[in-house]
C-alpha positions as CSV (number, residue, x, y, z in Angstrom):
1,X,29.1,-127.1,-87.4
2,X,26.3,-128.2,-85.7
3,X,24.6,-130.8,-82.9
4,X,21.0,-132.3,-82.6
5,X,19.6,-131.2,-79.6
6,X,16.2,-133.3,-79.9
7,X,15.6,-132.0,-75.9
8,X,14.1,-129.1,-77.9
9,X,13.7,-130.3,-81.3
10,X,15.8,-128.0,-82.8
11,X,19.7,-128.2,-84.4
12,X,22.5,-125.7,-82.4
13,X,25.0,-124.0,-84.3
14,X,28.2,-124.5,-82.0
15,X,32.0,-123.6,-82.7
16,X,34.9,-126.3,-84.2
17,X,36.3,-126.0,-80.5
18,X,34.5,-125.5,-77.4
19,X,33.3,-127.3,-73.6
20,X,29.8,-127.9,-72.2
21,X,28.3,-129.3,-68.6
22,X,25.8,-132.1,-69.3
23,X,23.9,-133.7,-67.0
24,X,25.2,-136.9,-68.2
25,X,25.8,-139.6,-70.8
26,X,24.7,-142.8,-72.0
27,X,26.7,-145.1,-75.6
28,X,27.0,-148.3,-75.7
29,X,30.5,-148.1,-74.7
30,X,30.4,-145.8,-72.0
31,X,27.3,-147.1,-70.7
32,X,25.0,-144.3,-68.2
33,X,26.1,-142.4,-66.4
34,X,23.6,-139.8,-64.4
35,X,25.9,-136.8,-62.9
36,X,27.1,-133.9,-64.7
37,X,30.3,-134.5,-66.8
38,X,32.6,-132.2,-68.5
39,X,32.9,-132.4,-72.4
40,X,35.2,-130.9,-74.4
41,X,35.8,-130.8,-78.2
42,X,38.2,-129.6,-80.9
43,X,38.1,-130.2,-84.4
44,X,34.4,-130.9,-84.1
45,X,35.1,-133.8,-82.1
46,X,34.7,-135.1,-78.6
47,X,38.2,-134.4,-77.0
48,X,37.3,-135.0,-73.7
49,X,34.8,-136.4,-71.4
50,X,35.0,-136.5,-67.5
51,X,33.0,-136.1,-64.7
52,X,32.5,-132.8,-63.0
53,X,32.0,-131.9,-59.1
54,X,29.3,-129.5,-58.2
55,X,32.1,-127.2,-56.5
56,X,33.9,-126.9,-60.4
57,X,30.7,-125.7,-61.5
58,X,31.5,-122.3,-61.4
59,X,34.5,-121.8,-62.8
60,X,33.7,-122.5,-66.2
61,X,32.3,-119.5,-67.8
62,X,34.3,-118.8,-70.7
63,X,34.3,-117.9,-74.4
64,X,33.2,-121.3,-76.2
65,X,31.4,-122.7,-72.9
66,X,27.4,-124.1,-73.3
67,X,25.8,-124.8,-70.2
68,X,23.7,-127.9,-71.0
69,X,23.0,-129.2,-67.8
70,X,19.4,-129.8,-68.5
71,X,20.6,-132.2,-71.6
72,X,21.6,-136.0,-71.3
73,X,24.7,-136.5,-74.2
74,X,24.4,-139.8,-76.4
75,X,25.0,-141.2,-79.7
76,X,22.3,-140.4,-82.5
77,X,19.5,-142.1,-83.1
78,X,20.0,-144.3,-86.6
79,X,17.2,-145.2,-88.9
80,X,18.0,-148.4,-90.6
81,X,14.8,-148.6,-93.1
82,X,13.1,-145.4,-94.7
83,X,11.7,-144.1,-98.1
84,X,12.7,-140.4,-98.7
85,X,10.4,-140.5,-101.8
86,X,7.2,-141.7,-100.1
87,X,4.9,-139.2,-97.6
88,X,3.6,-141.5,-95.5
89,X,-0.2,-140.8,-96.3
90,X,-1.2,-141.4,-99.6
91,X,1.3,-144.2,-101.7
92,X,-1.1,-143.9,-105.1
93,X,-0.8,-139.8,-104.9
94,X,3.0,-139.7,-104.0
95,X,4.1,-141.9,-107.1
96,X,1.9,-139.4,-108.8
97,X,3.6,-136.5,-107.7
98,X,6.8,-138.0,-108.7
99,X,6.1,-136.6,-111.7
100,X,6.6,-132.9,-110.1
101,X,10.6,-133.2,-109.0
102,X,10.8,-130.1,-107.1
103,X,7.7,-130.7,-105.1
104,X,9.5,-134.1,-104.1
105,X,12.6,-132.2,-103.2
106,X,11.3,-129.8,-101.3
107,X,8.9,-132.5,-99.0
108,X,12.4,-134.5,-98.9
109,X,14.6,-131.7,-97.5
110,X,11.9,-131.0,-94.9
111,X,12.2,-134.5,-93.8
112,X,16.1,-134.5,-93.4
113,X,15.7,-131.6,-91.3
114,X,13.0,-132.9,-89.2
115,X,15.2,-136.1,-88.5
116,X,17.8,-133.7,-87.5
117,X,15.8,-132.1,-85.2
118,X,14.6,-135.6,-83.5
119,X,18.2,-136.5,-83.1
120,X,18.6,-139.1,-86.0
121,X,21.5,-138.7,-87.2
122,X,21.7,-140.9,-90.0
123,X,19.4,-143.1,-92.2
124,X,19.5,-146.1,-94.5
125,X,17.2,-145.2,-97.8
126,X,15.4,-148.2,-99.0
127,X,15.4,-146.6,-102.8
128,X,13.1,-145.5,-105.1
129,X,13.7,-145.8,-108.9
130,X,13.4,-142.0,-110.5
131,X,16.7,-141.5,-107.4
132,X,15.1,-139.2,-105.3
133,X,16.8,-140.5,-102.2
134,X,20.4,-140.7,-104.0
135,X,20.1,-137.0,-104.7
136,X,19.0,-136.2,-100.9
137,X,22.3,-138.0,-100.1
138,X,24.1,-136.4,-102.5
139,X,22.8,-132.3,-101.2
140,X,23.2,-133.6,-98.3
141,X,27.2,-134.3,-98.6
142,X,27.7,-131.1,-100.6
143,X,26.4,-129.1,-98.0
144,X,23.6,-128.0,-99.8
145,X,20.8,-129.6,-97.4
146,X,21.1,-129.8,-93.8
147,X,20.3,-133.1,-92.8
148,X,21.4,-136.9,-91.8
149,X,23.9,-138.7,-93.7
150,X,21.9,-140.9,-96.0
151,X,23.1,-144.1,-96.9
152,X,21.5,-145.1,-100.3
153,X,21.0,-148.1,-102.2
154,X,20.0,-145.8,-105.1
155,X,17.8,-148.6,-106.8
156,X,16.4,-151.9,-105.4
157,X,16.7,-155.0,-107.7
158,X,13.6,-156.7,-108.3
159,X,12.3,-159.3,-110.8
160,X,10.5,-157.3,-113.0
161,X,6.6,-156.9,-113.9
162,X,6.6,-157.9,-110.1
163,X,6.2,-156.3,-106.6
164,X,8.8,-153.3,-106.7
165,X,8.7,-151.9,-109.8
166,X,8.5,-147.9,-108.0
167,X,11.8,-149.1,-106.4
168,X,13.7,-150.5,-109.3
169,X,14.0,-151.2,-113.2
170,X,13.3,-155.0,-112.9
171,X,15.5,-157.7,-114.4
172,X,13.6,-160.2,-116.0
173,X,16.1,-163.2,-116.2
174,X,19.2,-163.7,-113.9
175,X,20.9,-163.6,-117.4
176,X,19.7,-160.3,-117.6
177,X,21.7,-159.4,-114.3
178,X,24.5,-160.6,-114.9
179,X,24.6,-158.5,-118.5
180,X,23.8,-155.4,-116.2
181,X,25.4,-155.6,-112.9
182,X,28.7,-153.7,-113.7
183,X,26.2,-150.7,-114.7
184,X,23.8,-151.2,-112.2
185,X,26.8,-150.9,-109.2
186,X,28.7,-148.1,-111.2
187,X,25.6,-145.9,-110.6
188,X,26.6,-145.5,-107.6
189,X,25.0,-147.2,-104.2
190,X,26.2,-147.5,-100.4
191,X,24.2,-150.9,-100.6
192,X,22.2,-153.3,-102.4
193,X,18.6,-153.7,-101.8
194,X,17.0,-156.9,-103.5
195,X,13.0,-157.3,-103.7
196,X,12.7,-161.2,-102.6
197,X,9.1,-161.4,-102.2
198,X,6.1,-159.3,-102.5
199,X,4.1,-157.6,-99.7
200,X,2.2,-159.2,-97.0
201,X,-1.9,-159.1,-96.9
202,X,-4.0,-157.8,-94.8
203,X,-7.0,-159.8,-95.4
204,X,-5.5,-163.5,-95.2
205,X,-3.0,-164.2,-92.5
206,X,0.3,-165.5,-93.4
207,X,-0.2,-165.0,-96.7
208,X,2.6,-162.9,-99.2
209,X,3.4,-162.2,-102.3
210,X,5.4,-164.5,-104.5
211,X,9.2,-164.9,-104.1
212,X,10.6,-163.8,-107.0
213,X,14.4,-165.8,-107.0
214,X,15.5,-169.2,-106.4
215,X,18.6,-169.1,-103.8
216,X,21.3,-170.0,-106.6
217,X,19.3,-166.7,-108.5
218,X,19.8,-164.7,-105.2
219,X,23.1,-165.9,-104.5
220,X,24.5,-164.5,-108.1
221,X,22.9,-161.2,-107.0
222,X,23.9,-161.5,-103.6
223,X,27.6,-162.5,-104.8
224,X,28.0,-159.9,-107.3
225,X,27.5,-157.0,-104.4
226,X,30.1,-159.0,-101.8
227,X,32.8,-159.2,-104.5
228,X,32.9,-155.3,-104.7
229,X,32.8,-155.1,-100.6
230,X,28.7,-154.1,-100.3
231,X,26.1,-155.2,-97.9
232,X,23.2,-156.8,-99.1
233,X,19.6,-156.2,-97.9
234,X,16.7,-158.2,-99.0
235,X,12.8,-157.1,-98.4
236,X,11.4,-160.6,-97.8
237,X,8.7,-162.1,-95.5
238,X,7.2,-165.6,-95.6
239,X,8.8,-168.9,-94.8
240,X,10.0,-169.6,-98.4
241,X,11.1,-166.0,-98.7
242,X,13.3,-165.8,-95.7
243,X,14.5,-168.9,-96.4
244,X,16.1,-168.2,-99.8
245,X,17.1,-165.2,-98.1
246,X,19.2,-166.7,-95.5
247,X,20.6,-169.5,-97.6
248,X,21.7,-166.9,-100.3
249,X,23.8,-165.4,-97.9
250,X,22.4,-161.9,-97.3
251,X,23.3,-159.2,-94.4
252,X,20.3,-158.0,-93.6
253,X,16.4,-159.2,-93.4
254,X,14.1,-156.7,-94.0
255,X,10.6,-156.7,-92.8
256,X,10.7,-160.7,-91.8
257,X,6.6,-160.9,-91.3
258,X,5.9,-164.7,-90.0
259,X,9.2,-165.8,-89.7
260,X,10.3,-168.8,-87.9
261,X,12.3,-169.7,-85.2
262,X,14.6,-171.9,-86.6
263,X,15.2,-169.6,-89.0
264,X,16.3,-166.9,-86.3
265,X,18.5,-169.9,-85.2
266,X,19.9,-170.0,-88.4
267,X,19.6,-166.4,-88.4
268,X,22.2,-166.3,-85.5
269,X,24.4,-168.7,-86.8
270,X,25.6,-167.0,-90.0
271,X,25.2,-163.1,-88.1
272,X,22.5,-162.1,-90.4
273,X,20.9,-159.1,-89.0
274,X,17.0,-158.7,-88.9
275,X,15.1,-155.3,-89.4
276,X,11.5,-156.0,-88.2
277,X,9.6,-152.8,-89.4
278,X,6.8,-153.0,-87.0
279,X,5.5,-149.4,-87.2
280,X,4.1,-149.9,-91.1
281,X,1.6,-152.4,-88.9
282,X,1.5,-151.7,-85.4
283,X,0.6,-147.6,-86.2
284,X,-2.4,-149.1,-88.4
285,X,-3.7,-150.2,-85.1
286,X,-2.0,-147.4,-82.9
287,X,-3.5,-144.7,-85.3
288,X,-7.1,-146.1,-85.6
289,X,-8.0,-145.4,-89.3
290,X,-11.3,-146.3,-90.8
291,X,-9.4,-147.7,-94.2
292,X,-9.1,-151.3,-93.2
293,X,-12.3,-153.6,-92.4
294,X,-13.0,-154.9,-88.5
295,X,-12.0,-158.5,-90.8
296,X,-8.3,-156.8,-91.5
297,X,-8.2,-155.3,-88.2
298,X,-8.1,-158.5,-86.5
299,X,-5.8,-159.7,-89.6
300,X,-3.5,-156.8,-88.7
301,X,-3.7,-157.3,-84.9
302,X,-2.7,-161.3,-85.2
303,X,0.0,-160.0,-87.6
304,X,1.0,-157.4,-85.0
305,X,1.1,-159.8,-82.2
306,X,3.2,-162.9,-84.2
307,X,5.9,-160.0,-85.2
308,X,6.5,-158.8,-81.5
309,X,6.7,-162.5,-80.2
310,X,9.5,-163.0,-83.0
311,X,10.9,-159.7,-81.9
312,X,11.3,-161.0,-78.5
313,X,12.2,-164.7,-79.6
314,X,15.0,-163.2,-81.4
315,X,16.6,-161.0,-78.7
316,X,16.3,-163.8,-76.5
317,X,18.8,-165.8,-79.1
318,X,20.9,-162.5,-79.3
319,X,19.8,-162.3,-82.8
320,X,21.5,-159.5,-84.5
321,X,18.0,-156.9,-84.4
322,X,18.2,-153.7,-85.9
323,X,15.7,-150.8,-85.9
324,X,14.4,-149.4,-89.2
325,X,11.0,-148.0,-89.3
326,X,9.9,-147.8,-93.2
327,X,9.1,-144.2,-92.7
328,X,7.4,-142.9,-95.7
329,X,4.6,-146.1,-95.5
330,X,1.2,-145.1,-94.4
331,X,1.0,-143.9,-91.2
332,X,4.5,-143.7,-90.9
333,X,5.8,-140.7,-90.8
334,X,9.6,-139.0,-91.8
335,X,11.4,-138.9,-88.3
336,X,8.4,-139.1,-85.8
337,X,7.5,-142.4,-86.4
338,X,11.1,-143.7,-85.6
339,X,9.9,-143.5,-81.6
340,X,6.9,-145.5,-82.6
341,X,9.1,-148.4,-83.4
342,X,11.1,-147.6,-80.5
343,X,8.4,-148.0,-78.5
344,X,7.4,-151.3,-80.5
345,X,10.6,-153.1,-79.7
346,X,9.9,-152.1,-75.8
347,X,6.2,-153.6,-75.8
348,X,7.7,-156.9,-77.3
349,X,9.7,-157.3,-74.5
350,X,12.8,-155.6,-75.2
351,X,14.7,-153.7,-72.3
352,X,14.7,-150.1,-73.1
353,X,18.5,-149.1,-73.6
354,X,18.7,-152.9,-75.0
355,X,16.8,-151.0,-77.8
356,X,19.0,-148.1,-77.7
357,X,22.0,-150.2,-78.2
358,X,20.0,-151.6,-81.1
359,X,19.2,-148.2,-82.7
360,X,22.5,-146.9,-82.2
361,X,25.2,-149.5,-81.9
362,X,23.9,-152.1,-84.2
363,X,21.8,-150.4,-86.5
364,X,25.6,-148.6,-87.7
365,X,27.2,-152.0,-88.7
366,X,24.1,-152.4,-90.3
367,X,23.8,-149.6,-92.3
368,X,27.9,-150.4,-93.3
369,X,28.7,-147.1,-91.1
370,X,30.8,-148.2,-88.0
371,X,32.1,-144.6,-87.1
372,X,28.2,-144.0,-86.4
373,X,26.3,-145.4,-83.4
374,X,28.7,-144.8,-80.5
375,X,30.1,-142.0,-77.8
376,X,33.5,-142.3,-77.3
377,X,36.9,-139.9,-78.2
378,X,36.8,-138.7,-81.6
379,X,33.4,-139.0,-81.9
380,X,32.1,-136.0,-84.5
381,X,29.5,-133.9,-82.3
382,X,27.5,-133.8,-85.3
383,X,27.1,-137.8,-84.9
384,X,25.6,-137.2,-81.2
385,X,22.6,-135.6,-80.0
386,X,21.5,-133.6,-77.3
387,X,18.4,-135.9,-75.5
388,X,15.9,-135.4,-72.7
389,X,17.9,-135.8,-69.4
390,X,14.0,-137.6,-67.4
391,X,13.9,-140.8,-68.5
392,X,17.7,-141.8,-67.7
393,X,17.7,-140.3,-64.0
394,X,14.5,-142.4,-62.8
395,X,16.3,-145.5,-64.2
């Protein structure tokens, strides 16, 4: 078995049974601790976690015993919003390449590994529609890739001849869905992604792509997932967009460009959970690029600045937020740009292991994976990961 040890960016081979020093802790429900602790596991799992005097320090030198002082021991980082199949450079020349499966493979199990090594432990795959990221999740739980657990909706459903159509087949009438749906779920999926509106602009502000159901549409779609037990998450931006969203009854907001605030009230009333994706705009102006105009610049920046004042609106109401990053969108790349939209959640006002909670804790129930997210006894090491141990201490 293994653990993430993103101290050093790499993954450690470590025995079924076996004890370590750390230099301390931090979960959600253990909450931080800063002196070195005693862990112990069996089975692959935490058995045991106490805190350790200096004086027992020697005395532990033994046949399955890692010294990881130098480490700080917390749950693994979740990303609740990538796309395995995209590179994060060029969109046009990745769907092209889709047409060489192996080459896509190949880039994909680089990736899982990479998140590995970052300490992300699992992600939530947005879809694509050849199912690139629903084999990824498949190697992954046969052993055949090493990587995160993936959690898949295979396929996103969109309206077709509209925005979406590399993520899903497109239904052209509800009718149409409702003749289709019993296929569509026995595909197999761990969620179900629906395309509500299209993509923002960059060159007008507050201006998106059409929404492409009515709410009694989105509800039939939104219904048919509940009835077999499956989250829904819906891509949607724009006042009309989230709207039908929330009144169809969804779990999760994806995206949520120029949302409103009663709409977070509502938001918090029904325990809908928002994914803000700020990376796919924020690195656009982090990573200066000389792709956009100086007049979509300043679109972008306004854009940038509305989303992290929602952000902070939203934690302020205890909003469910989670953290998903898009990875895969340009300038937004596999694993690394998950600390971008880390560090995006901070700048809008966020406290920092506020966001942690958010990117472990929460960002579990979101992805439907509630054994995921936390530190506690029984805890699978291979959930966990290894992190810096600065940071914590100056706290």
């Amino acid at each position: 078995m293994y653990i993430s040890c993103s101290a050093d960016q790499k993954i450690l081979e470590i025995p079924l049974e076996g004890a370590a020093v750390i230099g301390g802790y931090w979960s959600s429900e253990l909450g931080l601790y800063t002196k070195p602790a005693l862990l112990s596991w069996k089975g692959g799992s935490v058995d045991s976690l106490q805190p350790l005097e200096d004086k027992d320090h020697k005395d532990l030198n033994c046949p399955g015993f890692f010294a990881w002082e130098s480490y700080f021991l917390q749950p693994g980082w979740l990303d609740a919003h990538v796309h395995l199949a995209l590179d994060g450079v060029d969109f046009y020349q990745c769907l092209d390449n889709w047409a060489d499966p192996s080459l896509i493979d190949k880039n994909i199990e680089e990736y899982l590994k990479h998140y590995l090594e970052k300490g992300i432990v699992a992600i939530r795959d947005g879809g694509d529609l050849p199912g690139f990221s629903w084999n990824a999740r498949s190697r992954v739980q046969a052993n055949e890739w090493l990587g995160p657990r993936v959690v898949s909706v295979h396929e996103a459903v969109n309206r077709k001849s509209m925005y979406g159509r590399f993520l899903g087949r497109g239904f052209d009438k509800i009718s149409e869905w409702r003749d289709s749906e019993d296929g569509f779920f026995r595909q197999g999926l761990d969620q179900l992604k629906v395309i509500v509106t299209g993509l923002i602009r960059f060159d007008r502000f507050q201006v998106v792509g059409p929404t492409q159901w009515t709410v009694e549409e989105l509800s039939t779609i939104v219904e048919s997932a509940h009835r077999r037990g499956i989250q829904v998450m819906a891509h949607a931006s724009g006042e009309e967009g989230i709207s039908v969203s929330i009144e169809a009854g969804v779990d999760s907001i994806e995206h949520g460009y120029y949302i409103r605030g009663d709409q977070l009230e509502e938001m918090k009333e029904r325990g809908i959970a928002w994914v803000p994706t700020v990376a796919p705009i924020g690195n656009i102006l982090k990573y200066p690029t000389s792709r956009y105009s100086p007049e979509e610049i300043d679109i972008l920046k306004r854009i940038l600045d509305s989303q992290l004042t929602k952000i902070s609106e939203a934690y302020a109401l205890d909003v469910r937020l989670g953290v998903g990053t898009d990875a895969g969108a340009y300038l937004v790349p596999h694993a690394d740009g998950f600390f971008d939209e880390l560090a995006w959640m901070i700048q809008a006002g966020i406290p920092e292991l506020e966001v942690y909670k958010r990117a472990t804790a929460e960002n579990a129930l979101i992805m439907s994976s509630p054994n995921l997210g936390k530190l506690e006894i029984g805890t699978p090491l291979n959930f966990l990961q290894l992190a810096q141990k600065k940071g914590y201490i100056d706290k």
